[in-house]
Wavefront OBJ file of the C-alpha trace (Angstrom):
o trace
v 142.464 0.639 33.193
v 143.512 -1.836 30.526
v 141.158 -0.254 27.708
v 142.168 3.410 28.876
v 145.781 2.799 28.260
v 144.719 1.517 25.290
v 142.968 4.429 23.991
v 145.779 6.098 24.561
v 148.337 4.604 22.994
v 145.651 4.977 19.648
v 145.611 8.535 20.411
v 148.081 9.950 22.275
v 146.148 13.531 22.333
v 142.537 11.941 23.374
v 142.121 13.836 27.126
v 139.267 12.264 28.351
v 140.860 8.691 28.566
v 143.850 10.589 30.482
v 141.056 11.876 32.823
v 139.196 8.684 33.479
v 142.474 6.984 34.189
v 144.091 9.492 36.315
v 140.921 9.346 38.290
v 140.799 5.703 38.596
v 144.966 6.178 40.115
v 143.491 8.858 42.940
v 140.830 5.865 43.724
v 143.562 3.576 43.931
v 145.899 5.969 46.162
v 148.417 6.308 43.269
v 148.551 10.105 43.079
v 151.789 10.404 42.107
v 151.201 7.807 39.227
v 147.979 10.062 38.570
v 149.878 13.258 38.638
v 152.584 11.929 36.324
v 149.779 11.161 33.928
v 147.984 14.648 33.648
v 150.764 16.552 33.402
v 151.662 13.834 30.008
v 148.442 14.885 28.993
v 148.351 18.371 29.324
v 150.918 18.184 26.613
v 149.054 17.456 24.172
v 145.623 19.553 25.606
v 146.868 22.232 27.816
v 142.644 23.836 27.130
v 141.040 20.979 27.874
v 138.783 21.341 30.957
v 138.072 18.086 32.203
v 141.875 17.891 32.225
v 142.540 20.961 34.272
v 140.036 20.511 36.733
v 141.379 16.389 37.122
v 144.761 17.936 37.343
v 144.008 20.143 40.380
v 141.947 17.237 42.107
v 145.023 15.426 41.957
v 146.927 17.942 43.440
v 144.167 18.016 46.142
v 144.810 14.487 46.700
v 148.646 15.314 47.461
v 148.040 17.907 49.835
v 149.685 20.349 47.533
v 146.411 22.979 47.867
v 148.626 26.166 46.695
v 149.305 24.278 43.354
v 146.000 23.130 43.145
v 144.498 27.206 43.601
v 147.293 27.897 40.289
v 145.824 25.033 38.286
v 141.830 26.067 38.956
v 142.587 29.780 38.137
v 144.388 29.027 34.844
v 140.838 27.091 34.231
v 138.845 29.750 35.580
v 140.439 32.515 33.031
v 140.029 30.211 30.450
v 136.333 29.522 31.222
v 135.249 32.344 33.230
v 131.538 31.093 33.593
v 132.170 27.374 33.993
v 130.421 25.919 37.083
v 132.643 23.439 37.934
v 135.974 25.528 37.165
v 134.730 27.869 39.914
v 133.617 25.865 42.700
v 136.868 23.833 42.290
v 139.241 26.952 42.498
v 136.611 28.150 45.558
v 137.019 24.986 47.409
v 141.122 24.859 47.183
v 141.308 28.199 47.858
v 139.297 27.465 51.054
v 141.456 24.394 51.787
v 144.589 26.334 51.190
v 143.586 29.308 53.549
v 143.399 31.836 50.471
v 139.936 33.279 52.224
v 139.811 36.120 50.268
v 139.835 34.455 47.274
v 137.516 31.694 47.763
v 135.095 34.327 48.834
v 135.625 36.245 45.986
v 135.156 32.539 43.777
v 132.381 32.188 45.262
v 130.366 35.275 44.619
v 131.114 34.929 41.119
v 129.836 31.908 41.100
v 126.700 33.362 42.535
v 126.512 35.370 39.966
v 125.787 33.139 37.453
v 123.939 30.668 39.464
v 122.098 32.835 42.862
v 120.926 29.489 44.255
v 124.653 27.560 43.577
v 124.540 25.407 47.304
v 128.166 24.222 46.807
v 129.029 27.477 46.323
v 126.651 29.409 49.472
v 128.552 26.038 51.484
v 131.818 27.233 51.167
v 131.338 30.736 51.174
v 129.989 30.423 54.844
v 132.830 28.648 55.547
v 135.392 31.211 54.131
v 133.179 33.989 55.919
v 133.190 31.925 59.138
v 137.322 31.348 58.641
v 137.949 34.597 58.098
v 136.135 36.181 61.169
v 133.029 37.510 59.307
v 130.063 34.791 61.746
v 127.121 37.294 61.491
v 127.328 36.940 57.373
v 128.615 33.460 57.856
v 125.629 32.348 59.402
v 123.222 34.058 57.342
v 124.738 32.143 54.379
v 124.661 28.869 56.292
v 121.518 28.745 57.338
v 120.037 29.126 53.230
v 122.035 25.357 53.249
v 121.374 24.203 56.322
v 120.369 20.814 55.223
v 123.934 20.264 53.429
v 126.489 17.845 54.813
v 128.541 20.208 56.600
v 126.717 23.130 56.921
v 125.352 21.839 60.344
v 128.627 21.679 61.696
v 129.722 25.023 60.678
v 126.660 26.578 62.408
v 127.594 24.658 65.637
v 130.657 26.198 65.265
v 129.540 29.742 65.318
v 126.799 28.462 68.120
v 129.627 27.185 70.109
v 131.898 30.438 69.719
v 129.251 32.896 70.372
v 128.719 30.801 73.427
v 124.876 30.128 72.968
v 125.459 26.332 72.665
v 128.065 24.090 74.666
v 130.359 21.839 72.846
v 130.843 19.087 75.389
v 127.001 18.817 75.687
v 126.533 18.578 71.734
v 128.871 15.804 71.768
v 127.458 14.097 74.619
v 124.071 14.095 73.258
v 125.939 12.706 69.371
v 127.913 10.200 71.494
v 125.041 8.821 73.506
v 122.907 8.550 70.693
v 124.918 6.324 68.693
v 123.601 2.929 68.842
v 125.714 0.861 71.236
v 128.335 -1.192 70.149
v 128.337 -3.729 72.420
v 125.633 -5.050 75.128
v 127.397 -3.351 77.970
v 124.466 -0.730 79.488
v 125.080 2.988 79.146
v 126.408 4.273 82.226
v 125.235 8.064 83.411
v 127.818 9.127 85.664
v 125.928 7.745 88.906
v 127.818 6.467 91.541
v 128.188 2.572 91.554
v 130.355 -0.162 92.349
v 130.624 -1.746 89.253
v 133.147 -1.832 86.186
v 132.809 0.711 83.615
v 134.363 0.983 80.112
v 135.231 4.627 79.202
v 135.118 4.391 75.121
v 137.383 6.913 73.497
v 137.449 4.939 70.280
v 135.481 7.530 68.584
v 137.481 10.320 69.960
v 139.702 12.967 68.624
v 143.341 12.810 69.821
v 142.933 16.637 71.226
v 139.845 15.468 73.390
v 141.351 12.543 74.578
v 144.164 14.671 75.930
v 142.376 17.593 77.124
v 139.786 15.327 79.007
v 142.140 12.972 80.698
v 141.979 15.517 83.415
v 138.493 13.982 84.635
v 139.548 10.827 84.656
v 140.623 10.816 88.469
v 136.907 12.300 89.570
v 135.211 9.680 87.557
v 137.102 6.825 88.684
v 136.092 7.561 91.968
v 132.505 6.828 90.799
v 133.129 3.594 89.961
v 134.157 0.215 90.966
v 136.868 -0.336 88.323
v 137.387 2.311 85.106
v 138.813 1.254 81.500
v 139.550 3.612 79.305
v 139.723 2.183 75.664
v 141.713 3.498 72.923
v 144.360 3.684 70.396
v 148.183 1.854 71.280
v 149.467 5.728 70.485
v 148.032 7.001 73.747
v 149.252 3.857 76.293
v 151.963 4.204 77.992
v 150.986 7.839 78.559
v 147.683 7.482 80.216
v 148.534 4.232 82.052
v 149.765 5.875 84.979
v 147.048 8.435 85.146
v 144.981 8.530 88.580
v 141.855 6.446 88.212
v 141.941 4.279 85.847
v 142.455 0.391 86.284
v 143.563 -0.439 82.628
v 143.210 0.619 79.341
v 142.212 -1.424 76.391
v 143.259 -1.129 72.930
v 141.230 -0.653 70.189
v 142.249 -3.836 68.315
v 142.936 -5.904 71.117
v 140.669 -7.940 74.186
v 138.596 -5.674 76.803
v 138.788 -6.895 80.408
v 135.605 -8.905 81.630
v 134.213 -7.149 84.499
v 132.893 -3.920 82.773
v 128.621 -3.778 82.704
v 128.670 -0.246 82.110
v 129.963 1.702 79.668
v 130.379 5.580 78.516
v 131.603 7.191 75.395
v 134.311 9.499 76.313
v 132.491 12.789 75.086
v 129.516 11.743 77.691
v 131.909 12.527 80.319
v 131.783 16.111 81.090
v 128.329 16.307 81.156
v 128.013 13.193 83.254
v 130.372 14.746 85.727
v 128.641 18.343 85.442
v 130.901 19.995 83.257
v 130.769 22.572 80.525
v 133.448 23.312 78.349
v 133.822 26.973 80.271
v 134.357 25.296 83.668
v 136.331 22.390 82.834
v 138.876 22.024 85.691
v 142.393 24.128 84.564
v 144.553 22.367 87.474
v 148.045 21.474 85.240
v 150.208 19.303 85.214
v 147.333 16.386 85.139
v 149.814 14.563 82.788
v 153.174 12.783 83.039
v 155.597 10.817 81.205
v 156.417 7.669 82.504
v 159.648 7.479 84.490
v 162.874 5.986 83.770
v 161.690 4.339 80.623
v 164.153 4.235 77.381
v 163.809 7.038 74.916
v 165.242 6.821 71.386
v 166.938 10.353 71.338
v 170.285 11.793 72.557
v 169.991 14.195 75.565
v 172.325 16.338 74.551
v 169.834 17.589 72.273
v 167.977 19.313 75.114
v 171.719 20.838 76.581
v 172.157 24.308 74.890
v 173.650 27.726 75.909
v 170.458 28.976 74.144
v 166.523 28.219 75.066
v 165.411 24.912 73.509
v 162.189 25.025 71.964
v 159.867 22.977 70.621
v 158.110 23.628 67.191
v 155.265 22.232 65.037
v 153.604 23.749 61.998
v 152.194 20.751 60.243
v 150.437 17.778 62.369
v 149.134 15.898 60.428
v 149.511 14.420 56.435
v 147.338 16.976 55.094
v 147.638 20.083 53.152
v 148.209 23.617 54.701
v 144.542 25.215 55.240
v 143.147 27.804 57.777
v 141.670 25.006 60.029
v 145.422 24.492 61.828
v 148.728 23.952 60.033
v 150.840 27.009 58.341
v 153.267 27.105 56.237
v 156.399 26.905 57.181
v 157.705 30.066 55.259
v 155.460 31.746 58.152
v 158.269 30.656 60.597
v 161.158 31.499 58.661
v 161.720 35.168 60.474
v 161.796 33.006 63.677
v 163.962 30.729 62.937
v 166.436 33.690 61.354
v 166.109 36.234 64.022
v 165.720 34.114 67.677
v 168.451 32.633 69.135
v 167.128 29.177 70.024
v 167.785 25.574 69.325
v 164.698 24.425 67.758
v 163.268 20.888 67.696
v 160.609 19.787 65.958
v 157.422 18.083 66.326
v 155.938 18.852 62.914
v 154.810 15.712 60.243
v 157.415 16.360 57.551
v 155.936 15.868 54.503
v 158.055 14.756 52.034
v 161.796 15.534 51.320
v 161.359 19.154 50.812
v 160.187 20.043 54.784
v 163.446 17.837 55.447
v 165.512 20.359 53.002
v 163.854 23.294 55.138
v 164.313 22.103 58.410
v 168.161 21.294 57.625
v 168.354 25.261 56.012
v 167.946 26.475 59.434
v 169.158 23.831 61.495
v 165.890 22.583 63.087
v 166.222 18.452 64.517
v 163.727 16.500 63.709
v 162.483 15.256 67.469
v 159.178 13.691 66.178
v 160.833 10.650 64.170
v 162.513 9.530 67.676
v 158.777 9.461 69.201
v 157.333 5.951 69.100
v 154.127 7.226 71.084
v 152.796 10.349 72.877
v 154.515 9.135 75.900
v 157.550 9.780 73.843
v 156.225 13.084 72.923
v 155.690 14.028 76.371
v 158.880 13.203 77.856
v 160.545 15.487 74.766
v 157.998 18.027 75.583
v 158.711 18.095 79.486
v 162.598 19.316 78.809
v 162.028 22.026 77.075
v 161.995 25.383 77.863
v 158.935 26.192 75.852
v 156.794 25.576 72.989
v 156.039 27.333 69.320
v 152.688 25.505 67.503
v 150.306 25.532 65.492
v 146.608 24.409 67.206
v 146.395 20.445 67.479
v 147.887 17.748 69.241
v 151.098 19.261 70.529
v 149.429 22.648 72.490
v 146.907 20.043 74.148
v 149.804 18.065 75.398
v 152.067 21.006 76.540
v 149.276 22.328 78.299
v 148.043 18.922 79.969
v 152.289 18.995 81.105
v 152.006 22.296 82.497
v 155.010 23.591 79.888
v 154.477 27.241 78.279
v 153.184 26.775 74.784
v 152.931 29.966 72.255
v 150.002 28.934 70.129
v 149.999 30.143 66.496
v 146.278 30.034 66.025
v 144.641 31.445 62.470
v 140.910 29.660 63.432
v 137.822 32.227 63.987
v 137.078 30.875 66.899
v 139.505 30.362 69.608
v 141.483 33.033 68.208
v 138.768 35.826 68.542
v 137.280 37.979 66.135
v 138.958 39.443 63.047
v 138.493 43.034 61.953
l 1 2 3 4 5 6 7 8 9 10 11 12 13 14 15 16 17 18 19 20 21 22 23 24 25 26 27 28 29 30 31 32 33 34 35 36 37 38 39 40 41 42 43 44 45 46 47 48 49 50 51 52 53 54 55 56 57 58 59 60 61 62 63 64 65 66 67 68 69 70 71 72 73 74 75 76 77 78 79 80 81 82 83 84 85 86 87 88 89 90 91 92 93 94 95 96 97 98 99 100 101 102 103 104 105 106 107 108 109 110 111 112 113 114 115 116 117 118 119 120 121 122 123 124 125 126 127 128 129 130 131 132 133 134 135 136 137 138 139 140 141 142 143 144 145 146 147 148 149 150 151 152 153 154 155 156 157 158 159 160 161 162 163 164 165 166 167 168 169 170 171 172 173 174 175 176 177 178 179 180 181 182 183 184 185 186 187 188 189 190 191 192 193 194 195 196 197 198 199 200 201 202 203 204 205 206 207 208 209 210 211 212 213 214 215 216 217 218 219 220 221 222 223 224 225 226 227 228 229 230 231 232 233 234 235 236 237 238 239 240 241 242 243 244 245 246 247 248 249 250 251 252 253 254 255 256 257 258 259 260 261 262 263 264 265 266 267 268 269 270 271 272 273 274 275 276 277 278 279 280 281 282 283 284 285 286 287 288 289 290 291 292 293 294 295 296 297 298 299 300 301 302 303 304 305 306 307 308 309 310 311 312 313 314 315 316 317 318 319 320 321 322 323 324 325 326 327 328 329 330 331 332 333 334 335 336 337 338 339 340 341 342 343 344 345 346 347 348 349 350 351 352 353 354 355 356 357 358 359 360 361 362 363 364 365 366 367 368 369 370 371 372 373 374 375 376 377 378 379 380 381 382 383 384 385 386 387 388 389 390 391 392 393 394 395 396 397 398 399 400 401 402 403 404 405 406 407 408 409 410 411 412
């Protein structure tokens, strides 16, 4: 870094030392520092390609996907037939939900390079996004043997409903090599002590699946579920399971057998179109302190729970909208809203005070907390995730904002 600053302070309009360093700040996790630094740079070479496309990777890096798309086209008109000026504004585009436009990216890029397999990669996942699986497959399966495209074409497998889910994960889950010398446990009946493993588990699965925990614990002598300190207090109480183990902490002695937490379905006969829709299977736990004011949930109006954003990651057609997609709602419905959504950075905070949203998730220690805030309301408004797993395992009405291909159905 030393000799980069260096070179710049020779040469205060030498770009690729601005590159190199801002790229050795996104490494380091110092993206702001990084941003800061391109945007110095681009001063002095506002052309310079390496720049612009090290600009919009930073952007990446922030989450900030729409800026990212701006950066990549102002490259893209400036080198219409550059390879890596296209796939870049192709990829953001994709990660920003702008389908049409990474689709469009994309068969330019084909254009000028037919066998491109970045660019047939990202195409068949704009296709698949944007409803299109016959031509999304077709592209896929010319890169099948790219990181990724595999996925996608379980994806489409899964939606057109020639492949289950819960069996593809089963089969991934068992296969991994075992991580400790505990024996792998099938689903038999048997009086010894089993550790459920949901340590490789999504958050949505782990939710969504906790209903079987009550029909496998009857299959065993004594059932552990281990997992993150986020899910707890929540599952503690849940009927049958003895304990559950964190992650970073000691696992009870007693426990021969284990299964990885995807296994279960299938070891309990399930596929993902039968899976037992009995609600509430979830509870918060009773009488314990919560770190909000319950007047929030006393209103002359409904009070409704809200999420756009769930994670700390940029807007894209996977999950999360924008929050300027809300807006009418928040203008026209009379409602006191209260949201669940990851605020990211101070100008969600600005938005949510515009319209007079509270901010419910920063009292939430765990999803225990989450739950309890979840069971007083009257409904809930979300984007796919966490939050509509939760409300559903709680029995509460959830409206589910969903933009993804495949739960949401086919788009013309």
């Amino acid at each position: 870094m030393a000799a980069y600053r260096k070179a710049i302070a020779c040469d205060p309009k030498f770009a690729p030392a601005y590159v190199n360093l801002a790229q050795i700040l996104v490494a380091r996790g110092e993206v702001a520092a990084a941003l800061d630094l391109v945007d110095e740079a681009e001063l002095h070479a506002p052309k310079d390609l390496p720049l612009l496309i090290t600009k919009g990777q930073v952007l990446e890096a922030m989450g900030e996907y729409g800026n990212a798309v701006a950066v990549f086209d102002r490259a893209v008109l400036l080198y219409p037939q550059d390879g890596d000026a296209l796939i870049s504004l192709a990829r953001a585009a994709l990660a920003a939900g702008k389908l049409k436009k990474s689709i469009a990216t994309c068969f330019d890029l084909l254009g000028i390079d037919g066998e491109h397999q970045a660019a047939k990669l990202i195409l068949g996942h704009a296709l698949l996004e944007d409803g299109k699986a016959t031509r999304a497959r077709e592209t896929l399966e010319e890169v099948a043997g790219l990181p990724g495209a595999g996925h996608l074409l379980r994806r489409i497998a899964w939606a057109e409903g020639e492949r289950d889910p819960w069996a593809d994960l089963a089969a991934e889950a068992v296969a991994q090599p075992p991580a400790t010398q505990r024996r792998l446990w099938d689903g038999s009946r048997t009086a010894d002590g089993v550790l459920l493993d949901a340590s490789a588990a999504g958050a949505e699965d782990i939710i969504q699946l906790a209903r079987l925990l009550p029909e496998l614990g009857e299959r065993c002598g004594r059932l552990v579920l281990r997992t993150e300190p986020l899910f707890g207090p929540l599952l503690e109480s849940v009927p049958g399971l003895s304990a559950v183990a964190y992650e970073d902490g000691a696992v009870p002695d007693g426990l021969p057998l284990a299964m990885p937490l995807a296994a279960m379905p299938g070891a309990l006969g399930y596929r993902q179109t039968d899976l037992p829709a009995r609600v509430p299977y979830l509870a918060p736990q009773a009488g314990r302190e919560r770190g909000w004011d319950q007047g929030l949930f006393v209103a002359n109006e409904p009070v409704v729970g809200i999420c756009w954003q769930q994670r700390n990651r940029a807007v894209g057609p996977d999950q999360d909208l924008p929050f300027r997609a809300l807006e009418p709602l928040f203008e026209e419905v009379p409602a006191r809203f209260l949201s669940f959504a990851y605020r990211n950075g101070p100008n969600d905070a600005g938005l949510m005070a515009d319209f007079g949203i509270q901010d419910i998730a920063a009292a939430c220690r765990d999803l225990d907390d989450v739950a309890a805030a979840i069971s007083q309301l009257d409904f809930v408004i979300t984007c796919d995730g966490l939050i509509p797993h939760l409300a559903g395992a709680l029995g509460k009405e959830c409206w589910l904002l969903l933009p993804v291909f495949e739960w949401a159905g086919r788009r013309p």
